[in-house]
C-alpha positions as CSV (number, residue, x, y, z in Angstrom):
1,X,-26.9,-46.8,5.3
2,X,-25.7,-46.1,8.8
3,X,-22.6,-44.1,7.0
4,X,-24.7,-42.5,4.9
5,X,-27.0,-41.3,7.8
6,X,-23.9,-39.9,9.7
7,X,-22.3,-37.9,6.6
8,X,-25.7,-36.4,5.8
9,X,-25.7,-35.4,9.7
10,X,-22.3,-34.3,10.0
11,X,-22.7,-31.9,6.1
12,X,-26.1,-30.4,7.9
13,X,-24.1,-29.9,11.2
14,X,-21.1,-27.9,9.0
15,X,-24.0,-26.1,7.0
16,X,-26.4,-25.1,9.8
17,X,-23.0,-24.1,11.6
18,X,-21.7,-22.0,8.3
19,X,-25.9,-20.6,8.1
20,X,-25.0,-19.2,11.5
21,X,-21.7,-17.6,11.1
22,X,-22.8,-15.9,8.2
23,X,-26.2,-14.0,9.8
24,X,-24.2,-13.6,13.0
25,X,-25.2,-10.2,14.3
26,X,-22.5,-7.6,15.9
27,X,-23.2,-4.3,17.8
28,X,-19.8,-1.7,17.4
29,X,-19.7,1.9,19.2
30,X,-18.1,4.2,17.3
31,X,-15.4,4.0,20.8
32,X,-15.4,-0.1,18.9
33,X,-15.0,0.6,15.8
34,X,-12.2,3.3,16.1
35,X,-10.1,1.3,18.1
36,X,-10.4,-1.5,15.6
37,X,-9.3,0.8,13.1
38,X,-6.5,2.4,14.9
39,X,-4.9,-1.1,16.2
40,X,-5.6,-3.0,12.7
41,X,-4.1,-0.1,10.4
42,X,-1.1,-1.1,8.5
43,X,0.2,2.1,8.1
44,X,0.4,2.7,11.6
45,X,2.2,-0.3,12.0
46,X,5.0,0.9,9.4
47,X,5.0,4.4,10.9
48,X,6.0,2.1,14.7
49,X,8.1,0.0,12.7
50,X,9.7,2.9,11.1
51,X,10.2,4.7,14.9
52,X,11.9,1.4,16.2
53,X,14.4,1.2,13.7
54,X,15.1,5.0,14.1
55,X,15.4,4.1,17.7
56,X,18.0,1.2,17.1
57,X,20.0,4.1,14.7
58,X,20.6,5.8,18.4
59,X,22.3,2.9,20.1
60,X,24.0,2.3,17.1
61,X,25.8,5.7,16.9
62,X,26.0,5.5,21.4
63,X,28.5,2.9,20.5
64,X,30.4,4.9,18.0
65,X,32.9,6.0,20.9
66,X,33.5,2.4,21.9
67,X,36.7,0.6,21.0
68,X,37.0,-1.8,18.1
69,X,38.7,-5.0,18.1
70,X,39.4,-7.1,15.1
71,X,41.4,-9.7,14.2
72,X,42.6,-11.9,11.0
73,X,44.3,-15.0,9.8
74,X,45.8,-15.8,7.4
75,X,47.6,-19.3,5.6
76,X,50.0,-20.1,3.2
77,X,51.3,-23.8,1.9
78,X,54.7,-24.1,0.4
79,X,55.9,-26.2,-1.9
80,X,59.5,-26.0,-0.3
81,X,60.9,-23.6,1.7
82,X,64.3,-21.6,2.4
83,X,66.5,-22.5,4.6
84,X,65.6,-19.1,6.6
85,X,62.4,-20.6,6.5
86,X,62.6,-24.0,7.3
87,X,64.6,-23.5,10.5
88,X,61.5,-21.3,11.3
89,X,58.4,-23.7,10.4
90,X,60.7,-26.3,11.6
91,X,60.0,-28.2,8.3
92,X,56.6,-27.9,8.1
93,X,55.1,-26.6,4.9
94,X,51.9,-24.6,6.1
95,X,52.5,-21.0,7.7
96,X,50.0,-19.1,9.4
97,X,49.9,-15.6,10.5
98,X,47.5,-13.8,12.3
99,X,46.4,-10.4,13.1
100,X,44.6,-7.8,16.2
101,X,44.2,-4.7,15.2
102,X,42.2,-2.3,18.4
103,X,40.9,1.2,17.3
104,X,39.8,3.6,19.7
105,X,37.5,6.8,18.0
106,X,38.7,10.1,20.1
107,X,36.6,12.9,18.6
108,X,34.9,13.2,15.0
109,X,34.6,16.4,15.3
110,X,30.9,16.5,16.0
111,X,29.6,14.3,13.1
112,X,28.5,11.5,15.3
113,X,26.4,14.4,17.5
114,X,24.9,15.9,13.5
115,X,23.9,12.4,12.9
116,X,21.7,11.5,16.0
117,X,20.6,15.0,16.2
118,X,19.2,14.3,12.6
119,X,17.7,10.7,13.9
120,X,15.9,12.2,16.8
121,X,14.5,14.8,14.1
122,X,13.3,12.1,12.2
123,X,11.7,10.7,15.0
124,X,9.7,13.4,15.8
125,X,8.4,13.8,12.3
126,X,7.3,10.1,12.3
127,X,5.3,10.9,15.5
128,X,3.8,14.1,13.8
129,X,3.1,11.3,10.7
130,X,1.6,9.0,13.4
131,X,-0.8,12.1,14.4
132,X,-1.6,13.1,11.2
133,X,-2.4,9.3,10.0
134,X,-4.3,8.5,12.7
135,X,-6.5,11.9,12.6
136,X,-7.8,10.8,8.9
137,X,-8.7,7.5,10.3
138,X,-10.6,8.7,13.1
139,X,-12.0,11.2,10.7
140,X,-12.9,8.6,8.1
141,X,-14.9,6.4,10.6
142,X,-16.6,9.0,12.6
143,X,-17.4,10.4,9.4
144,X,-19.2,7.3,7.8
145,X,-20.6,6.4,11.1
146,X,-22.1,10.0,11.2
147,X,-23.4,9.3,7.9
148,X,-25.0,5.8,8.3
149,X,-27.1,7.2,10.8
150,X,-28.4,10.0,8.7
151,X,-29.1,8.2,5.8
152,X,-31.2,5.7,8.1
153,X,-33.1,9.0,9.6
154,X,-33.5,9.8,5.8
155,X,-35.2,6.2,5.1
156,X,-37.2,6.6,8.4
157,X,-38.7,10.1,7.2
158,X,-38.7,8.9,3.6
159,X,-40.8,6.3,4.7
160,X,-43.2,7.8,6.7
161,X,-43.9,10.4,3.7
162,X,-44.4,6.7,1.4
163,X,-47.5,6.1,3.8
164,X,-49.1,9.4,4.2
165,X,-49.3,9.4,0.2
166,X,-50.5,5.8,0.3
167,X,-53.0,7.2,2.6
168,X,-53.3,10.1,0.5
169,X,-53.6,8.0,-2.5
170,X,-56.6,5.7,-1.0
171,X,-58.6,8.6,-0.1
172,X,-58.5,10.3,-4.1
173,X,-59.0,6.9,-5.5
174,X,-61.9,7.0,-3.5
175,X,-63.1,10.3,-4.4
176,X,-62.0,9.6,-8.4
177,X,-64.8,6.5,-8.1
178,X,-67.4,9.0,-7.1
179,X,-66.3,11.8,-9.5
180,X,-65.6,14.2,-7.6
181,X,-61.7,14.4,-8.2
182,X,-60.0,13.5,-11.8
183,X,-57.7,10.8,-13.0
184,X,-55.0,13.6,-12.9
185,X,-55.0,14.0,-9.3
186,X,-54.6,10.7,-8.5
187,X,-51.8,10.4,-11.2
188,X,-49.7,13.4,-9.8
189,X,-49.5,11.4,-6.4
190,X,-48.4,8.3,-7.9
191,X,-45.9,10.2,-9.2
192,X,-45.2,11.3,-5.5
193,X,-44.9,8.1,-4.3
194,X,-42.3,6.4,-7.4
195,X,-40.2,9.4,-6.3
196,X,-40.2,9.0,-2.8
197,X,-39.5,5.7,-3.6
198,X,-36.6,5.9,-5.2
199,X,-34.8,8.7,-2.8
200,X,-35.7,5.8,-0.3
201,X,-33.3,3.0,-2.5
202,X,-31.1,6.2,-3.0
203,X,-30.7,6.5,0.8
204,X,-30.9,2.9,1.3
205,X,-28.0,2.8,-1.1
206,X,-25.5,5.6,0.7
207,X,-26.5,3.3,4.0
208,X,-25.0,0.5,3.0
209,X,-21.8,2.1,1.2
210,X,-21.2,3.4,4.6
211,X,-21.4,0.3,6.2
212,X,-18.9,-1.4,3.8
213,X,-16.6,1.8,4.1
214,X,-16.5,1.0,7.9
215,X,-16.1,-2.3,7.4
216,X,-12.7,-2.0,5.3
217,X,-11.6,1.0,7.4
218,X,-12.3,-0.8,10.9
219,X,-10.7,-4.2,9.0
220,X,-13.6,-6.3,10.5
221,X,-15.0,-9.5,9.2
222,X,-17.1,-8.8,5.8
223,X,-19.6,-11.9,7.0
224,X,-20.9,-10.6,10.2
225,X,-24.1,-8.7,9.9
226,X,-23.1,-5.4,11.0
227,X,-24.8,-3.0,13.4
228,X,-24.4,0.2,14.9
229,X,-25.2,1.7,18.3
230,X,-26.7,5.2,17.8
231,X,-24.5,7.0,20.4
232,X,-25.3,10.5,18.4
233,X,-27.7,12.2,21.2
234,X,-24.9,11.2,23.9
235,X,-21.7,12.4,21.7
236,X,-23.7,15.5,21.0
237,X,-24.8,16.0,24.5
238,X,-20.9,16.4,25.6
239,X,-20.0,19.4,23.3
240,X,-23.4,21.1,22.7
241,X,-22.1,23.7,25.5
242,X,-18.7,24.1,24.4
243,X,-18.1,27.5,23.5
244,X,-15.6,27.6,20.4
245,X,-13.9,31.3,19.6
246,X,-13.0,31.7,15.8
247,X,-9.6,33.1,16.8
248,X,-8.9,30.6,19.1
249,X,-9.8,27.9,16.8
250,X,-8.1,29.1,14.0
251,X,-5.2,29.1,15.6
252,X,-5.0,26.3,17.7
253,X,-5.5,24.2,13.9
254,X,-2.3,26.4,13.4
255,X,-0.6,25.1,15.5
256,X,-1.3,21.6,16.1
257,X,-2.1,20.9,12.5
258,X,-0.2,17.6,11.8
259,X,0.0,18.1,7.9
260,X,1.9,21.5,9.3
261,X,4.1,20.2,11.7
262,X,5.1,17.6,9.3
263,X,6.5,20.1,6.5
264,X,8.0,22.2,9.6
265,X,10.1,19.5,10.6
266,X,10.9,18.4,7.0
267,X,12.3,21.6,6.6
């Protein structure tokens, strides 16, 4: 009895602690939740991956104007020997010979200097690749953070129109009972209210697709109940005032445009 007592505590210890862990709350920032994204991205870890080995292609070719040592060896049994021979292996049967050969590049006539020119071009387009895949995933989170928040203003206003026609509703009913409105009236608003209704599970709907977008693109745990921090009014309050020129703009995407810079150096 006593054993069973403790293995029913110990299974309601593991479930309460399981219960807990799966309605644990977090709060993310969009600041959060991009850096998440940007440090969990395995594309980005390629792209560094692909920049180290590019790096390690360098030292390789520095080295090209070093000398080069190598040496062999080499053996050979006999089954009997001349006499040449013999009086040189001294009557052994096994010979061995070996070999060190030292080779010292002078000039390559400027194929070593093509080559790492054409590395450190290949370098510089796998930081414009780093640019360009890190813009889409800042873009792809701000954008379904953006988003979450509107669809929750669109529930909260959605809402608020579901209890005005409930009021709405009450006070026909109440006129319909003393005749002085028709069963048509109060019909149209109960057709009101089913549509509000479902543009509410509509919005409701987007809300939470965004919040599973973010959850994949920020790679964070899918049993954590996850929350945002409204930082809109704040975000918006730092470039309200920023005065953007169409010319300027235009060509400042120009020439910064990663997708751009990309094809320019491929070519």
């Amino acid at each position: 009895m006593k054993k069973t007592a403790l293995l029913f505590l110990a299974l309601s210890i593991v479930f309460c602690s399981a219960m807990y862990a799966q309605v644990t709350e977090s709060r993310f920032t969009l600041t959060q939740l991009l850096e998440s994204a940007l440090q969990n991205n395995y594309l980005l870890k390629a792209n560094e991956q692909n920049t180290l080995i590019s790096q390690a292609e360098i030292e390789i070719l520095k080295a090209n104007y070093q000398p080069v040592i190598s040496t062999s060896a080499s053996f050979s049994y006999w089954k009997f020997l001349l006499p040449n021979k013999e009086r040189l292996l001294g009557g052994s049967l096994t010979d061995m010979y070996t070999d060190i050969t030292l080779y010292q590049p002078i000039y390559d006539w400027g194929e070593n200097k093509v080559k790492k020119s054409a590395v450190e071009d290949e370098i510089q387009l796998n930081d414009v690749v780093r640019r360009q895949i890190r813009n889409t995933i800042i873009w792809g989170v701000s954008d379904a953070f953006f988003e979450s928040f509107k669809a929750r203003s669109e529930i909260s206003v959605l809402q608020n129109s579901i209890d005005q026609l409930s009021s709405h509703l009450q006070y026909a009913e109440n006129l319909f009972n003393i005749g002085k409105v028709s069963g048509v009236d109060v019909l149209k608003i109960k057709v009101q209210i089913s549509t509000v209704e479902k543009a509410i599970q509509k919005a409701e709907n987007a809300h939470i697709n965004q919040l599973i977008k973010i959850e994949r693109l920020c790679y964070l745990d899918e049993d954590i109940d996850l929350s945002l921090i409204n930082t809109t009014d704040a975000l918006y309050g730092e470039t309200q005032n920023r005065l953007l020129a169409h010319d300027s703009v235009y060509w400042s995407a120009l020439q910064n445009h990663p997708v751009l810079l990309s094809s320019e150096q491929k070519i």
